[in-house]
N, C-alpha and C positions, 0 to 999 in steps of 0.2 A: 061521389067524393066524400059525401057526410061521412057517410055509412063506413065506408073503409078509416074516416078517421076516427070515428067512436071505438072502430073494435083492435086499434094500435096501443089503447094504455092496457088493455086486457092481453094481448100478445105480448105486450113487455112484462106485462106480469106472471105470464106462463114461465120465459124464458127466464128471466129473472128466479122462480123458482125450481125451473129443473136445474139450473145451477147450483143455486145453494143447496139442494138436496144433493144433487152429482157431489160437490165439495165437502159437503157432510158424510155422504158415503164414503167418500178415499179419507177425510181424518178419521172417521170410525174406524175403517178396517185395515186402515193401510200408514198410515201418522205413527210416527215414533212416538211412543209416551206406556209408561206402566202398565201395564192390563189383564187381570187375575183367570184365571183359568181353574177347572179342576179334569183330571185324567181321565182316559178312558178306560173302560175298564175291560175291555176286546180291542181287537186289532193288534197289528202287529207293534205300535208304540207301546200299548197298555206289556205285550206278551217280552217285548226288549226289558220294558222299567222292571218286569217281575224275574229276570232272567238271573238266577243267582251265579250260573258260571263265569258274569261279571263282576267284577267285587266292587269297581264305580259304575253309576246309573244318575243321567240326568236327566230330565225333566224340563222342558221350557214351553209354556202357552205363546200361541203368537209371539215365536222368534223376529219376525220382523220389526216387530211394534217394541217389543221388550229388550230386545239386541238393539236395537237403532237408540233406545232411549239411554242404552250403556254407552254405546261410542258417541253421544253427543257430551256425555260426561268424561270420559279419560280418552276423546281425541282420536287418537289412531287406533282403532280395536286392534287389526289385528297382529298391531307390535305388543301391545299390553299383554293379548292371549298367550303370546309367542312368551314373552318375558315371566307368565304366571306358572307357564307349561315348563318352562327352563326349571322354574324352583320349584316343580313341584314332582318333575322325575318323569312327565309325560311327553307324549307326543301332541301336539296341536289338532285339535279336527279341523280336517280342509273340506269346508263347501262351497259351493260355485254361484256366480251371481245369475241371479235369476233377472236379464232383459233391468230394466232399470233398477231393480232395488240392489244395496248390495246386501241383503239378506233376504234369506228364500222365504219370502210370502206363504205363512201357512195358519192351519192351527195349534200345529203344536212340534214339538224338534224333541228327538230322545238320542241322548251321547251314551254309549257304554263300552268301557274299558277294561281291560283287563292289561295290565304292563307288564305285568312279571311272565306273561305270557305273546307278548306282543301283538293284542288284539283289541281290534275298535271294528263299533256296528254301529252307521248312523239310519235313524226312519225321521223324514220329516214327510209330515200328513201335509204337503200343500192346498192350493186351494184347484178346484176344479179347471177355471181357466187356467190359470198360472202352469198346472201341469200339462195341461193338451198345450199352451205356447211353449213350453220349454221342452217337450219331445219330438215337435216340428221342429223349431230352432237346430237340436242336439244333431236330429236324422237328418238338415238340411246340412250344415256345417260339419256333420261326422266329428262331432262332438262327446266322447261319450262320459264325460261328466256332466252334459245333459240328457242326451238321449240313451244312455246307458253304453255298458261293458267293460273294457280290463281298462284300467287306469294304475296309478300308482301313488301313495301314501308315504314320503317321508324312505325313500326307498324302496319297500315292501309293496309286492304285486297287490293290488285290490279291485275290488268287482263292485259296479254301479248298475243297476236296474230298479226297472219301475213295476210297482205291480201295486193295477189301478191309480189310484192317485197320490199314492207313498213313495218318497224317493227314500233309496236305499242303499248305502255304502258299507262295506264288508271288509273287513282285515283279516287274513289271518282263519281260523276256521269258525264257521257260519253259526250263529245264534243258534243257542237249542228251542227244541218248541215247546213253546210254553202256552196252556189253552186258554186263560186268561191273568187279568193284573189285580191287584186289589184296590177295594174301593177305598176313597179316602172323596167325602163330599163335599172337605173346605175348599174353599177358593183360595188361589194365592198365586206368587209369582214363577213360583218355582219348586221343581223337588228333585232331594239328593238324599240317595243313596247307597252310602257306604257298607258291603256286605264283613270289612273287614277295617281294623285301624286304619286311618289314613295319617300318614304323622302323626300330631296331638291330637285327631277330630277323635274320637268315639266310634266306633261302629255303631249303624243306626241309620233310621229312614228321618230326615231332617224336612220341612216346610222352606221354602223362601216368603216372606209375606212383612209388611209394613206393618208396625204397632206404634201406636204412636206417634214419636216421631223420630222414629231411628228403622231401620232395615236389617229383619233378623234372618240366623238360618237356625232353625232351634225345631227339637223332635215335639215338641209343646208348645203352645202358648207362651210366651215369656212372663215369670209372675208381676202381675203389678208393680211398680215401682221400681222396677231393676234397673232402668236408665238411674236414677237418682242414687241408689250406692255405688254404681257403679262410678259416679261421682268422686269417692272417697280416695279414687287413684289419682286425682287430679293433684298436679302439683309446679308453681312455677318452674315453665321450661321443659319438664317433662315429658322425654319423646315414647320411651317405653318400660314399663313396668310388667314383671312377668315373676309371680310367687306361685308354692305349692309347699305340700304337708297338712300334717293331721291337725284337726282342731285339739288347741291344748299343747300339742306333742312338737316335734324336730318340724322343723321349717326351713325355706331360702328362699332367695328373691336376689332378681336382675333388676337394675336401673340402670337407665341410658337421659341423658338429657343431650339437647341439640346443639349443635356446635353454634358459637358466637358467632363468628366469622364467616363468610364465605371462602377463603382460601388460606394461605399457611396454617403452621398451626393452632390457629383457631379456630380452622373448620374440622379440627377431629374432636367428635366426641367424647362427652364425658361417661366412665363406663366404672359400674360400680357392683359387687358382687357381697350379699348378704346372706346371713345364716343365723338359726338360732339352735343351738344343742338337742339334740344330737345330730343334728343332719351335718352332712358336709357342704361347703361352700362351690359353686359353680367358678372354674377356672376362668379367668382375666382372659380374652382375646391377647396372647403376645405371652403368658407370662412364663412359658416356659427359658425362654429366651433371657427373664431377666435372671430367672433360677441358676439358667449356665453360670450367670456373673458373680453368683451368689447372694444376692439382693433378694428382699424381698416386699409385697407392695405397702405401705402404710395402713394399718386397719384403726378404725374407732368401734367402743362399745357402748352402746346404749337400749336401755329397756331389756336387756336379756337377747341382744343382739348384734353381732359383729358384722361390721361395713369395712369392707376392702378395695381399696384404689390404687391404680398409681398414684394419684396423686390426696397427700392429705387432706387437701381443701375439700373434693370428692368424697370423702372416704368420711370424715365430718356431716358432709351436706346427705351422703345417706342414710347418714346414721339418725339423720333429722324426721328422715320420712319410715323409717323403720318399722316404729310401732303402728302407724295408721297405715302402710303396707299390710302387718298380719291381723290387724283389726276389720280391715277392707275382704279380704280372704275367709276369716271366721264367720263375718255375715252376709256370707255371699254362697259359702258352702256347706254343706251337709258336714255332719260329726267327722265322716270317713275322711273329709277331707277334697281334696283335687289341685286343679292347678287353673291360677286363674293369670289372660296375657289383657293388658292395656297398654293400646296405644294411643298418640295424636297423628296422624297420618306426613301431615305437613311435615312436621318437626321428626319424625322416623324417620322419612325420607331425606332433609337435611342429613343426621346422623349417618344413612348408608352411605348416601354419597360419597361423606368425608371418610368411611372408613375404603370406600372403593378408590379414591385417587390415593393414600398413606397406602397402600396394597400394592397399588400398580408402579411405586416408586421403588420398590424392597424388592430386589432379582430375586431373594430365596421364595415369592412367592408367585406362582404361576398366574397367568391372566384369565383363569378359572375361576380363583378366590376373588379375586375382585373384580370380574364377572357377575358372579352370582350377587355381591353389593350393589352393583348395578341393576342388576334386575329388580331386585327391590324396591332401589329408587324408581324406577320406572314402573311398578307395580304402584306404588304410593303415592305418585307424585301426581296423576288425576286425583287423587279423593281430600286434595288439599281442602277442599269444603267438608268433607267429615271433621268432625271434630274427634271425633272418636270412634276407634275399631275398639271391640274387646270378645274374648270366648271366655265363658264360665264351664269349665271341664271337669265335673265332679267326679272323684276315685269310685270303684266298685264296689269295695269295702277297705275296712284297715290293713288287711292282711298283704293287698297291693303295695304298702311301704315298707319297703327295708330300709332302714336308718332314717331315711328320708324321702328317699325318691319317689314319686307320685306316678302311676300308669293308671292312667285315665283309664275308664272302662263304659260297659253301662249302667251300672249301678242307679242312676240318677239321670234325668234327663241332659242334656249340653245344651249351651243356647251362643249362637256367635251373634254379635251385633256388629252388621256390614260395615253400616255408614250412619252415625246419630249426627241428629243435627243441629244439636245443642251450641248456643252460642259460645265463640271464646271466652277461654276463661285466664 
């Protein structure tokens, strides 16, 4: 009886530590939270990311961990994906939950699309168990979004297979082969791959990766200090600021600030539109409408700048931010110029909403347009803790402006800041 009780604190000690160890293991490899990676530089992910017959190509290290640590911030992922894919002209990638997680336990996840051609090829490298439990599972339940075969994508016929421990989803016609990826030996969250303009982005091979203290997507390092001018957009109320033009030359600039109110009209935003010689000014949401009447909107001058509103109080109040609008711009971009957007996420997303319900009240406009307002909000309205989005989108050269208008290129590196976490201000 001694004997068996002296060696019960050492047996609780055993146990006691395959646990913590066991527990330690599933937060290491299996716990939602941040977790840096760098690419392979073979296999079939490394041979998808170098695949240029896609013109988008993403990139994600342990999707489980780095996915799980997004939907604990904006909530429902996959209404936010759905709402980001709406505005941004794509299709959604549909992957299947792997047994409890609801993202596929791997090491790494590669998205590539091609839309103008109606093509997506997903490779996610799982992990060894995960992939022998989910091809049992697939073949037991005749399942072949796990166990492989024809499936279907948003309509369009598509093909699921495994080869080794890659799970594989295909749109459309198959990846070309490509013998290997390129190396890149930083660590980071993520990487993106535009082989062609995306919108405003740039073409260019982008990093995802925390600096500081903000979340960038940028083809460089972001230079020192660029949270802090970035600063210079700040301005009471201020939901979005978005200027472009050559340093010295023709310029313009969007300001939005957030609606007072939550409903009548005091939840429609204030919206103001600025220019300095010789660029021409961006049209008013609505104004053609006031043109039919013959009206037209109130504008102010100041510092070599015209501010246009409906309303003159607006029209005054941008006129106030004008100058430190293309002061903020100058030291932020090269001589050539570009175009740079600031938002506060919170207060954007107030602004869409209100222009989504004034939308959905007006028959002449479909529930498309204010739709797409919505989705915005619904993009925005998780990163109420950013305090700040903004891209710095430098021109290629001068020759990219006619009168004014800025076509971002690569000239210059771009740098998006996700989510900064800079106190309000």
């Amino acid at each position: 009886m001694r004997r068996t009780r002296r060696r019960r604190p050492w047996r609780w000690a055993l146990v006691a530590g395959l646990v913590a160890a066991t527990a330690g293991h599933l937060a290491f490899w299996y716990s939602p939270r941040e977790r840096e990676g760098t690419p392979e530089v073979t296999g079939r992910e490394a041979a998808l990311l170098a695949d240029l017959s896609y013109p988008l190509r993403l990139w994600i290290p342990y999707p489980h961990q780095n996915l799980g640590a997004l939907a604990a911030e904006v909530g429902d992922l996959d209404a936010w994906i759905a709402a980001a894919s709406r505005l941004a002209g794509t299709q959604p990638p549909r992957l299947p939950r792997f047994g409890p997680f609801p993202f596929p336990p791997g090491s790494a996840l590669v998205v590539a699309a091609d839309p103008g051609a109606a093509r997506l090829a997903v490779v996610l490298h799982a992990y060894p168990t995960v992939a022998a439990l989910a091809r049992a599972a697939g073949a037991v339940a005749r399942n072949p979004w796990l166990g492989g075969g024809a499936v279907e994508v948003g309509g369009r016929p598509a093909q699921v297979a495994w080869v080794g421990v890659r799970w594989t989803l295909t749109v459309g016609a198959p990846p070309e082969a490509v013998a290997d990826g390129t190396s890149d030996p930083i660590p980071s969250l993520g990487r993106f791959v535009a082989g062609s303009a995306a919108g405003w982005l740039p073409a260019g091979a982008y990093r995802i990766e925390r600096v500081e203290d903000g979340l960038w997507l940028a083809e460089t390092a972001p230079p020192a200090g660029l949270r802090a001018r970035l600063q210079r957009f700040s301005a009471p109320g201020l939901a979005l600021a978005v200027t472009e033009g050559a340093l010295g030359g023709g310029a313009r600039a969007l300001a939005v600030w957030a609606p007072k109110g939550a409903s009548g009209e005091a939840a429609i935003p204030a919206i103001a539109s600025l220019a300095r010689a010789p660029s021409e000014r961006w049209r008013l949401p609505g104004e053609s409408f006031l043109a039919l009447a013959g009206r037209r909107p109130p504008s102010r001058e100041r510092d070599g700048w015209t501010a246009t509103a409906f309303e003159s109080s607006v029209a005054e109040r941008a006129a106030g931010i004008a100058g430190t609008l293309g002061e903020a711009r100058d030291a932020l971009l090269p001589a050539a110029g570009g175009r740079l957007v600031w938002a506060n996420p919170a207060r954007l997303a107030a602004a869409a909403g209100g222009l989504a319900d004034l939308l959905s009240q007006i028959p002449l406009f479909g529930p498309s347009e204010s739709g797409r307002w919505r989705d915005l909000q619904a993009v925005l309205s998780p990163l109420a803790d950013c305090q700040e989005v903004a891209a710095v989108l430098p021109a290629a050269s001068p020759s990219r402006f006619a009168g004014a208008v800025a076509e971002p290129g690569m000239g210059a590196p771009a740098a998006l800041l996700l989510c900064g976490s800079a106190p309000p201000r």
